[in-house]
Backbone bond lengths (Angstrom), bond angles and torsions (degrees), N, CA, C in turn:
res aa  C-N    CA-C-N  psi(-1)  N-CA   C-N-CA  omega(-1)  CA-C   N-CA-C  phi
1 X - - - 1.461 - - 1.532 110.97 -
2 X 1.390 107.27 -24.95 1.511 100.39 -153.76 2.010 98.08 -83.09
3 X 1.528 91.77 -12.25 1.443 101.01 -170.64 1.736 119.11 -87.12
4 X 1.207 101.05 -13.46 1.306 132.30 174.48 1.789 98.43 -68.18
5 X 1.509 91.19 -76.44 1.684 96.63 -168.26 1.262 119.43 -57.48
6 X 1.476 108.90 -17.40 1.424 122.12 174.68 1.696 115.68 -60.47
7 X 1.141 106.36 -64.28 1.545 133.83 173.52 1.549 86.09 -47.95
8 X 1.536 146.48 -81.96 1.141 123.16 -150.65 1.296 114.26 -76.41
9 X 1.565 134.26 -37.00 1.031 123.13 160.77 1.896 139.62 -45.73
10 X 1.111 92.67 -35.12 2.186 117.41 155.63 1.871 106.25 -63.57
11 X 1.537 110.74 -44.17 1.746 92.14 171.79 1.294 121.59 -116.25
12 X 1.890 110.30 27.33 1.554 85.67 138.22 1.293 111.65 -138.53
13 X 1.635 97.30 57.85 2.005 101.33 157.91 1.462 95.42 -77.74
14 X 1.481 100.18 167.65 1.720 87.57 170.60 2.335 92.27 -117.62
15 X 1.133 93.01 24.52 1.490 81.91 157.80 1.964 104.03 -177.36
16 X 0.892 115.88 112.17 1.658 125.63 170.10 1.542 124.92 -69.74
17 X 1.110 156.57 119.17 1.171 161.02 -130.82 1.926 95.60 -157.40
18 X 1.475 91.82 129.23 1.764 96.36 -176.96 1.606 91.70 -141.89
19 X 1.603 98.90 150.35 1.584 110.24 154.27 1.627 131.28 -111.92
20 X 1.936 92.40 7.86 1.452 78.25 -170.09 1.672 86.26 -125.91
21 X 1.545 131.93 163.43 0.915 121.52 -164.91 1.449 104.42 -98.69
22 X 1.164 113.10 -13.36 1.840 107.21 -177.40 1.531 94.75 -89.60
23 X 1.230 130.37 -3.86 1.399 108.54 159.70 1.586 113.38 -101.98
24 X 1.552 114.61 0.82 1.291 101.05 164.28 1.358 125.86 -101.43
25 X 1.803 117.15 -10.51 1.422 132.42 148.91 1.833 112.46 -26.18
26 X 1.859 82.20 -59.68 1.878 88.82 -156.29 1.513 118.87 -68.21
27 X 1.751 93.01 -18.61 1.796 114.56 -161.36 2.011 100.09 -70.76
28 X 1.541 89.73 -35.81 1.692 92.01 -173.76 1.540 112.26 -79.19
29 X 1.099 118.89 17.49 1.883 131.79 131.37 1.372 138.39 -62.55
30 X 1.694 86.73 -13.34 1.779 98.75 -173.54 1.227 109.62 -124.19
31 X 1.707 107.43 -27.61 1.783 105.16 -147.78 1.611 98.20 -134.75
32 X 0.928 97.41 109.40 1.791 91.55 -176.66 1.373 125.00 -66.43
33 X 1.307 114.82 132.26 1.313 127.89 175.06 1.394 122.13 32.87
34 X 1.718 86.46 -100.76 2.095 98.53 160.09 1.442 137.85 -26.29
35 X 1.412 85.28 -37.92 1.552 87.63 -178.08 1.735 115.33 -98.62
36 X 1.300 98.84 19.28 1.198 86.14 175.66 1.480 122.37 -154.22
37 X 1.459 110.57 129.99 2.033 113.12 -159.43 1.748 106.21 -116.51
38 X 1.369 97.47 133.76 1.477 111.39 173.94 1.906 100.31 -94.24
39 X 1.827 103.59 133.07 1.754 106.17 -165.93 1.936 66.50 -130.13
40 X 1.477 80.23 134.42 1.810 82.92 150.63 1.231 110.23 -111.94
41 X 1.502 97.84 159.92 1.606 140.28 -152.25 1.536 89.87 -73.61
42 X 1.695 116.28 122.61 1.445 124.95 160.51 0.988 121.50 -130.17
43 X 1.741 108.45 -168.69 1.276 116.50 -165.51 1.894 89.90 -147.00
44 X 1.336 127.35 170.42 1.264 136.53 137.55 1.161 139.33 -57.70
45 X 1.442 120.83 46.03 1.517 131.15 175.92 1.762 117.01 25.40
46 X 1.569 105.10 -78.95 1.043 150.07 -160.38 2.097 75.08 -62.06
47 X 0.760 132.94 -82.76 1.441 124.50 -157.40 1.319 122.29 -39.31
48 X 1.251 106.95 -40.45 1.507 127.39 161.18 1.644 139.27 -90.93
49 X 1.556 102.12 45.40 1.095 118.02 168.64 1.500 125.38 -72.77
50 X 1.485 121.22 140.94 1.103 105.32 164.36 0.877 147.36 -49.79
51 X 1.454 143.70 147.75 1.424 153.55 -167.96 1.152 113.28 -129.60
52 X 1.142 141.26 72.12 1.589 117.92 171.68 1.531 140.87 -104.59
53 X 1.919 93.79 33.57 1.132 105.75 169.66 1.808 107.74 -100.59
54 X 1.235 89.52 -30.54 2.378 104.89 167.64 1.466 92.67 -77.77
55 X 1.009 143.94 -36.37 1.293 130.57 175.66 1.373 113.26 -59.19
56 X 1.572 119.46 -58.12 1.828 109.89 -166.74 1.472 90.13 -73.96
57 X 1.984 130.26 -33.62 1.320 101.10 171.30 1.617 132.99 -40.39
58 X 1.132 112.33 -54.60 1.403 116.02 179.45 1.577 107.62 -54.87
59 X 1.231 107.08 -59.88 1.851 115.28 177.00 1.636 119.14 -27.83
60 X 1.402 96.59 -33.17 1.374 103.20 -172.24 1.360 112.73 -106.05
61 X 1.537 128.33 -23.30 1.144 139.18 130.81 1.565 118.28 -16.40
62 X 0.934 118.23 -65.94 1.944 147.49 176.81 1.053 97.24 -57.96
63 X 1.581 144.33 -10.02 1.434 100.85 -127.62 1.457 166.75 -53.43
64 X 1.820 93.01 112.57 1.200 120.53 -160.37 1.262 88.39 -128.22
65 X 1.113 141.52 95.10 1.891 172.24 -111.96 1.437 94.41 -134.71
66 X 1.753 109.91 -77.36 1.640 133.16 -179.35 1.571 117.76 -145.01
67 X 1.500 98.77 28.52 1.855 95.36 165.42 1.575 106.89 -69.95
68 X 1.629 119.25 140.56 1.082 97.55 172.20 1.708 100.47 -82.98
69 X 1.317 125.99 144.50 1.637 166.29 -143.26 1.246 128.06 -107.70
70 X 1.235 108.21 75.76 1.895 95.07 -168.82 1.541 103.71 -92.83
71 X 1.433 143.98 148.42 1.082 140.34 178.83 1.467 90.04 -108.68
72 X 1.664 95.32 -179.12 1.375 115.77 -170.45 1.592 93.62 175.10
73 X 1.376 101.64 142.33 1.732 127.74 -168.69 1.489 126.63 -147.87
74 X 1.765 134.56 97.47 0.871 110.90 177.38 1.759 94.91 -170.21
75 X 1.061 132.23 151.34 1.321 172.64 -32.61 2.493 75.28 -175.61
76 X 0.751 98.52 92.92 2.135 81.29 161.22 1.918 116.32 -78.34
77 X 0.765 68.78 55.34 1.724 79.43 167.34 1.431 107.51 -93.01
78 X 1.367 99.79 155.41 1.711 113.46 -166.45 1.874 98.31 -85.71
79 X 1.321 116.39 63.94 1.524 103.37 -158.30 2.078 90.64 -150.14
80 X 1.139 87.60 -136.30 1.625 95.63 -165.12 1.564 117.46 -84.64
81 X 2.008 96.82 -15.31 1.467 104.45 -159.46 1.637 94.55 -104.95
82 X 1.529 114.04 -15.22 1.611 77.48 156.02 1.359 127.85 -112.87
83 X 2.053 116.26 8.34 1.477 95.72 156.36 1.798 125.35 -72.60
84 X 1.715 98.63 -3.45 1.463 89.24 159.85 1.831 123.80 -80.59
85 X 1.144 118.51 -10.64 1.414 120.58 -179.54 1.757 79.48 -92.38
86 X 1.077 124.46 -81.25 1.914 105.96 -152.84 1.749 101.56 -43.29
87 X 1.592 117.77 -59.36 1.645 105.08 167.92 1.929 125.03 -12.43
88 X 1.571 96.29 -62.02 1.481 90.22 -178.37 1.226 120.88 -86.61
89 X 1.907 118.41 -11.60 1.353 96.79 177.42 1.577 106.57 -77.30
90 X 1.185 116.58 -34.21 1.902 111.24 179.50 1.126 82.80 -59.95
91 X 1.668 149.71 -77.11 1.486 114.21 -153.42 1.879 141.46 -31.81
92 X 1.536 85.94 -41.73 1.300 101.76 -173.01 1.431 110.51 -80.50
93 X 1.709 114.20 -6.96 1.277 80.85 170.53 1.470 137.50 -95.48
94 X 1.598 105.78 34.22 1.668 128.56 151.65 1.353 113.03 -74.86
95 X 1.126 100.98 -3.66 1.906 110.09 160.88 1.371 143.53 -49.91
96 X 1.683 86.52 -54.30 1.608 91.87 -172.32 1.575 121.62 -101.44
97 X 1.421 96.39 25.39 1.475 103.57 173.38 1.545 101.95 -86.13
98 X 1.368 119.29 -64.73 1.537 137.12 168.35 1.321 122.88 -66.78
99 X 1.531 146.98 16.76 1.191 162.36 -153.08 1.357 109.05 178.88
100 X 1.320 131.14 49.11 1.724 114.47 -171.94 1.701 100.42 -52.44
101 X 0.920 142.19 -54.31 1.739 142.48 -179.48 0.993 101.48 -66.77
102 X 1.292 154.32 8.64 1.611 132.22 169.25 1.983 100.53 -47.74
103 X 1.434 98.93 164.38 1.206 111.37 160.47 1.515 130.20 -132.19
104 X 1.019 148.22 104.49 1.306 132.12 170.14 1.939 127.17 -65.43
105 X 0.860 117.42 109.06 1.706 116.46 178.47 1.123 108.02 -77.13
106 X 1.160 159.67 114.46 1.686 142.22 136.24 1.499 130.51 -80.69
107 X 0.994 134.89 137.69 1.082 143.67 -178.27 1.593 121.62 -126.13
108 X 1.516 105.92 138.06 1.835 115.81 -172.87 1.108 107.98 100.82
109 X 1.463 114.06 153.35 1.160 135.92 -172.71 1.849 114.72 -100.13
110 X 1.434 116.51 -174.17 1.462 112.44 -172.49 1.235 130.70 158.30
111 X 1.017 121.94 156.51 1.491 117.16 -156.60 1.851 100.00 -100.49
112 X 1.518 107.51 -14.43 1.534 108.47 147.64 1.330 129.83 -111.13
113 X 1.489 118.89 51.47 1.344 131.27 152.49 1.528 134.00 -22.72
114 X 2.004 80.66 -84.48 1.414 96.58 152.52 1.399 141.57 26.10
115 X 2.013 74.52 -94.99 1.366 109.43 -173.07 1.566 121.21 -94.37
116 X 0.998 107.75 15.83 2.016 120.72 165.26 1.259 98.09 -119.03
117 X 1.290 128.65 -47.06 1.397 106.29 159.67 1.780 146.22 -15.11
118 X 1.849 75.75 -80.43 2.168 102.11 155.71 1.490 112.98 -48.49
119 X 1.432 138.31 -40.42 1.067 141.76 -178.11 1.564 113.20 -89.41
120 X 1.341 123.01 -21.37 1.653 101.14 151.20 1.079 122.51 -96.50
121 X 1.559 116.07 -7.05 1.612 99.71 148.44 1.220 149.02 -62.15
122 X 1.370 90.27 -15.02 1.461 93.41 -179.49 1.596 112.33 -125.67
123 X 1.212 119.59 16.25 1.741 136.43 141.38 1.169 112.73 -80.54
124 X 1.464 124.09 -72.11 1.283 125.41 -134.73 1.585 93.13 -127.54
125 X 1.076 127.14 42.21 1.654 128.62 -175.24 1.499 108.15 -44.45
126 X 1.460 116.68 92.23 1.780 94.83 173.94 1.218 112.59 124.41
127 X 1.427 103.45 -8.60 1.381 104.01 -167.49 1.583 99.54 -142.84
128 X 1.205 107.77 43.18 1.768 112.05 179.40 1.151 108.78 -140.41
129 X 1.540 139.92 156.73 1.702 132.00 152.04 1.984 88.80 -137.29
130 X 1.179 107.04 143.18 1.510 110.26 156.33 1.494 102.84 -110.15
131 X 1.253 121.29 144.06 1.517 144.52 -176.97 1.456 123.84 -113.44
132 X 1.388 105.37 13.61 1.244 117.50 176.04 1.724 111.65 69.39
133 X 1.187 111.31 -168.32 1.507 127.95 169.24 1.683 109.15 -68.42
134 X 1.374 107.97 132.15 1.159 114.85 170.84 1.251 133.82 -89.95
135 X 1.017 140.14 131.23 1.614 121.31 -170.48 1.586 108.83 -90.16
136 X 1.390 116.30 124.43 1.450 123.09 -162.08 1.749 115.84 -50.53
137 X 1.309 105.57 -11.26 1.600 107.86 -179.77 1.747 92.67 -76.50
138 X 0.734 125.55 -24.24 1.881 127.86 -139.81 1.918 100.38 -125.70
139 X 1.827 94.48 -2.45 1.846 90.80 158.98 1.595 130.64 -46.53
140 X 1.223 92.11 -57.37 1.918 105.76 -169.13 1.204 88.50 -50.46
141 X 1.767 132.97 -63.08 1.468 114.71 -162.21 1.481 115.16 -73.05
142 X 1.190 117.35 16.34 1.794 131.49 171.31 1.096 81.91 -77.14
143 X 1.363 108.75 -89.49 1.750 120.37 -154.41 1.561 105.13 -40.50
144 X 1.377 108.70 -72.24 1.657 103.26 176.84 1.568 127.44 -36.38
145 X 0.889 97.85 -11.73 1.869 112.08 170.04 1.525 110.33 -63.22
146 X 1.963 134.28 -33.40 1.131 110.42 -130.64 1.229 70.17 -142.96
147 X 2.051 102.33 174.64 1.426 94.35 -178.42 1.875 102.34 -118.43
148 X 1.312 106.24 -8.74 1.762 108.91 158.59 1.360 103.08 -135.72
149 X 1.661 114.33 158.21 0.852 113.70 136.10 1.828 146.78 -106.37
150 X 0.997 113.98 145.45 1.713 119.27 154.28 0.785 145.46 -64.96
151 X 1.232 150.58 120.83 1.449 137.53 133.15 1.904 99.94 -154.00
152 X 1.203 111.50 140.71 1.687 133.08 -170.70 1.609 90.21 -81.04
153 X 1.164 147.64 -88.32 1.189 119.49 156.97 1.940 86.56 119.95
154 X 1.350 106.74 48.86 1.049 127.78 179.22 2.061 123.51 -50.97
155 X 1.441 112.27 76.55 1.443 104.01 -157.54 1.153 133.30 74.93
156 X 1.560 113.36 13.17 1.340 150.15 147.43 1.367 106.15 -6.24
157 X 1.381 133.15 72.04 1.894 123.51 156.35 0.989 122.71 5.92
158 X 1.536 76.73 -86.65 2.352 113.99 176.81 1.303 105.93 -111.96
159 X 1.609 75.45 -78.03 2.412 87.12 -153.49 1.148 101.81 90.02
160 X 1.623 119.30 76.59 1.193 111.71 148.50 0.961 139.79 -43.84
161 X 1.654 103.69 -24.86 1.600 119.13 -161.00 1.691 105.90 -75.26
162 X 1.449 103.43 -17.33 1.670 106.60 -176.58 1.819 97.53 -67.67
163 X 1.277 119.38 -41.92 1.356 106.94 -170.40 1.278 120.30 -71.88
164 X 1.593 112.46 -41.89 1.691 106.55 170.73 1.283 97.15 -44.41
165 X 1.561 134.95 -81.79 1.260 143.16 -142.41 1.636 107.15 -42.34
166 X 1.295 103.20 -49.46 1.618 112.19 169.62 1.666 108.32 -60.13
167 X 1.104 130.85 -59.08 1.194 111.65 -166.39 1.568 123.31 -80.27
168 X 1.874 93.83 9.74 1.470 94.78 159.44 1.507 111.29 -104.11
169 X 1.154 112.17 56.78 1.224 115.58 -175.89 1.756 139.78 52.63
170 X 1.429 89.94 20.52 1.909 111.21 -172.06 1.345 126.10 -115.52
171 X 1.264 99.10 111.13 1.741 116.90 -178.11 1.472 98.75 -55.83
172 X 1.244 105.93 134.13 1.209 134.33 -163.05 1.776 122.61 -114.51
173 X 1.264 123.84 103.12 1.623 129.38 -158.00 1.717 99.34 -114.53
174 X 1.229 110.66 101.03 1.640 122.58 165.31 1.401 143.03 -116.68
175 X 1.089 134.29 -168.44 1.270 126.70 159.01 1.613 111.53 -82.05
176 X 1.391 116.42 145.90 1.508 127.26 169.73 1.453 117.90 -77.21
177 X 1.643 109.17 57.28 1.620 104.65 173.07 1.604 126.43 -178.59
178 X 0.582 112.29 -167.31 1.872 104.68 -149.70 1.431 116.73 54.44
179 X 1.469 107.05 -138.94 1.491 111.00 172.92 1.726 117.28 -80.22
180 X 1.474 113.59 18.16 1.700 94.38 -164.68 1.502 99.66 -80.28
181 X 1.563 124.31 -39.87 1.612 106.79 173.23 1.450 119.48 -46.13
182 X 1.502 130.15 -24.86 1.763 115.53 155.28 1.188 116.35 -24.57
183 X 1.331 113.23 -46.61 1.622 113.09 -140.57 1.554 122.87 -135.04
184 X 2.032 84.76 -0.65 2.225 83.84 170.35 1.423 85.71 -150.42
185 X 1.731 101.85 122.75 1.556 101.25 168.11 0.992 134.78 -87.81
186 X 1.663 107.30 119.96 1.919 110.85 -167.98 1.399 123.73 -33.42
187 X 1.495 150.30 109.52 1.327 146.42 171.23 1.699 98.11 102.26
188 X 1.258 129.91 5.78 1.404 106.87 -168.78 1.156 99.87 -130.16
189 X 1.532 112.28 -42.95 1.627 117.39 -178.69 1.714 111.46 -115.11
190 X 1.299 103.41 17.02 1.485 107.10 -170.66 1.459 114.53 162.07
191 X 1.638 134.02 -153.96 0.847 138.68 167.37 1.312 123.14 -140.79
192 X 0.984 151.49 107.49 1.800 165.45 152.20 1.135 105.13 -56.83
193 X 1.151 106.28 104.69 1.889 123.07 168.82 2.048 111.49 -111.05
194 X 1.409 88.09 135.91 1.441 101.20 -176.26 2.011 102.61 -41.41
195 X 1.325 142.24 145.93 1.082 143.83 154.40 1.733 118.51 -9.32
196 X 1.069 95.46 132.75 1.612 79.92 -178.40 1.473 167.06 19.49
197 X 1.246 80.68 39.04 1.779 130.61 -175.57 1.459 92.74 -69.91
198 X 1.047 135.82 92.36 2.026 118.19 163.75 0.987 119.66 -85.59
199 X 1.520 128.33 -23.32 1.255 128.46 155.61 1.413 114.32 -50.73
200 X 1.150 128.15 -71.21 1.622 134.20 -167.83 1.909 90.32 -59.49
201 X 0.969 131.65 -56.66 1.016 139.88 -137.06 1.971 87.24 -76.94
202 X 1.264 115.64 -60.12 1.294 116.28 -169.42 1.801 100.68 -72.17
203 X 1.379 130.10 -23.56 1.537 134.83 173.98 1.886 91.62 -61.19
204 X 0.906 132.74 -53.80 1.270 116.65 -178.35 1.227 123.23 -85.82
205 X 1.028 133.28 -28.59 1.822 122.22 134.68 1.211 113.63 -46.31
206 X 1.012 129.19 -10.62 1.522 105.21 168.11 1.481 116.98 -108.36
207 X 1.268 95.21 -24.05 1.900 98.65 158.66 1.196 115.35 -70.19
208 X 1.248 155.05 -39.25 1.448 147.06 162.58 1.416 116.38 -60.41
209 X 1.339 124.81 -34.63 1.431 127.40 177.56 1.424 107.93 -62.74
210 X 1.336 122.25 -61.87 1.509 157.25 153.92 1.679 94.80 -5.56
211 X 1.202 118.84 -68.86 1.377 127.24 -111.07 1.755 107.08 -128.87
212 X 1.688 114.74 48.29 1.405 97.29 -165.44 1.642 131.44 -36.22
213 X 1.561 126.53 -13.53 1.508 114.41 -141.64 1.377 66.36 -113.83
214 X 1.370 135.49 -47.65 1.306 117.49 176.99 1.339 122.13 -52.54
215 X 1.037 132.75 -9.30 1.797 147.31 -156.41 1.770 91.95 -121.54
216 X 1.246 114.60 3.48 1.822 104.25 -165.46 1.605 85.44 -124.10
217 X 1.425 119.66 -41.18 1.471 132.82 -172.73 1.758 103.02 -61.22
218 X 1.566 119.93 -58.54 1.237 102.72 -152.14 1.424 93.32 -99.37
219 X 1.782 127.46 -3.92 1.622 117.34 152.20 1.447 126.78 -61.58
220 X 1.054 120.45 -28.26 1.328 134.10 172.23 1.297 122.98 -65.84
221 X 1.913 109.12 -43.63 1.762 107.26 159.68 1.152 96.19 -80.55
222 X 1.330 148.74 -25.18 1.145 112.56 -155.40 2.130 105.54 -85.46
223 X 0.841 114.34 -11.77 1.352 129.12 164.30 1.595 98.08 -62.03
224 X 1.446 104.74 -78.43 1.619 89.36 -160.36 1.494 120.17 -47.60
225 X 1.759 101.91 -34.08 1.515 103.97 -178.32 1.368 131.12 -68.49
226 X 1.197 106.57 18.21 1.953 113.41 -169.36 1.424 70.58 -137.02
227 X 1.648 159.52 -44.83 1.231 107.15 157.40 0.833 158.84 -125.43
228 X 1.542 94.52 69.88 1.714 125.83 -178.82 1.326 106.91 -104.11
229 X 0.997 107.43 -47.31 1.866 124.23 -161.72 1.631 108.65 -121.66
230 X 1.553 138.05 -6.85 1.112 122.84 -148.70 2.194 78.29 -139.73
231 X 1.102 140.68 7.48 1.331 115.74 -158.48 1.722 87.72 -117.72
232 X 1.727 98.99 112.65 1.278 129.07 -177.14 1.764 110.56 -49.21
233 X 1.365 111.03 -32.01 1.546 91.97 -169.44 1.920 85.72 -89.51
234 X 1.429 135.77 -12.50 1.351 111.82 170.10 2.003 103.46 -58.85
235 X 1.488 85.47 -41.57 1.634 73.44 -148.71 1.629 116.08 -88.54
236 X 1.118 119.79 8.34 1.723 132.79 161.71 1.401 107.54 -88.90
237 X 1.529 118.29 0.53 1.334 122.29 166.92 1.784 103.20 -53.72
238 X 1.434 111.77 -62.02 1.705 124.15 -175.06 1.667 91.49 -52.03
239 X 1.122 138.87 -42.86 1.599 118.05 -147.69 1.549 91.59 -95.71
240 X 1.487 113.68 -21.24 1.722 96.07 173.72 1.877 117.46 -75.78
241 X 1.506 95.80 -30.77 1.173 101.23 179.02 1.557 113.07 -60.32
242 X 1.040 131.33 -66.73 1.512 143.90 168.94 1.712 109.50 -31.74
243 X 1.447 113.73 -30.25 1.239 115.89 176.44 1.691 106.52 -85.04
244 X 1.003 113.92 -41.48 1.427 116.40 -178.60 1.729 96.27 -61.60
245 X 1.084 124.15 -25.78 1.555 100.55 -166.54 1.626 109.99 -102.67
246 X 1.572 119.46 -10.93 1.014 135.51 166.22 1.979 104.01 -70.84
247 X 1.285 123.35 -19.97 1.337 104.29 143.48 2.345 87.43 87.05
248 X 0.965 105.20 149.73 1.377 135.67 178.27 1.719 90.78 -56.45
């Protein structure tokens, strides 16, 4: 039933609005053309500017002086987002053979703490801090803290969190699926590795860790490219317009 009411309520909007493209692929089965607009998924650029005077604060906070810094951000819920945090902390711990200073950051709180806790202790002994929950005013100086970010991004929607991270200037290393190709371009602003690849996946953590000019190159697009293509008040420009002409 619910799929029924769905379908009629979708054909008689007289205009559909999507941010993700596999739901605007599937929609043009139902909704013709006209009536229907692909908006990509943003953020406010400008909020997530770099900082890298809140950055070495925190760094030194941590102390993490000159480890190179990978962050990582997500929700400990007993669900998908933290077998993507335990996924990457066992990944990384092909880390600290080739990186003795790597760092891992985590961020957020959870009712499986705990248990990512126990599991970078016993991966990555030494080479982790969690920082608790962040308070969303006090993101940008997260991001500005690190010099990539993480997260595998397991059936991933969006991930907003990929665009802040980018538009704080941070190459960005994920899984290749759901919606994250929207929003981080493979080889330019980061790297997209097939699903649970730890090889590929930890080879490009270790090329960004490795590799400052490479780590300066794809932060730098990855900034411009969230705000070129990713800055929400450009791109809700089209859905106000379309509303204005659809008339009261």
């Amino acid at each position: 039933m619910g799929f029924y009411l769905n379908r009629y309520a979708l054909k008689a909007a007289h205009h559909i609005f999507t941010n993700k493209r596999s739901d605007f692929i599937n929609l043009q089965r139902l909704i013709p053309g006209h009536g229907l607009t692909y908006i990509r998924p943003g953020i406010i650029p400008r909020a997530f500017a770099r900082n890298e005077s809140a950055g070495q604060k925190n760094r030194t906070s941590w102390g993490l002086i000159s480890c190179p810094t990978m962050l990582t951000a997500a929700m400990f819920r007993d669900d998908v987002k933290t077998k993507g945090l335990a996924w990457l902390i066992q990944c990384c711990a092909k880390l600290t053979a080739v990186i003795p200073g790597f760092h891992l950051v985590i961020a957020s709180s959870g009712k499986m703490e705990d248990h990512l806790k126990a599991l970078a202790e016993k991966h990555i002994s030494g080479h982790y801090t969690f920082v608790g929950k962040i308070d969303p005013k006090d993101m940008a100086a997260f991001y500005s803290s690190g010099d990539v970010f993480a997260f595998p991004g397991i059936r991933e929607s969006l991930g907003m969190v990929y665009l802040e991270a980018q538009a704080c200037c941070l190459p960005v290393v994920a899984f290749k699926n759901g919606g994250i190709p929207e929003v981080v371009q493979d080889k330019k602003t980061g790297f997209l590795v097939p699903m649970y690849d730890c090889p590929l996946f930890s080879q490009a953590l270790r090329d960004l860790l490795q590799d400052p000019a490479l780590r300066s190159c794809m932060g730098k697009a990855a900034k411009e490219y969230v705000r070129a293509f990713h800055d929400r008040d450009n791109n809700y420009q089209t859905l106000e317009t379309l509303l204005v002409k659809m008339g009261p």
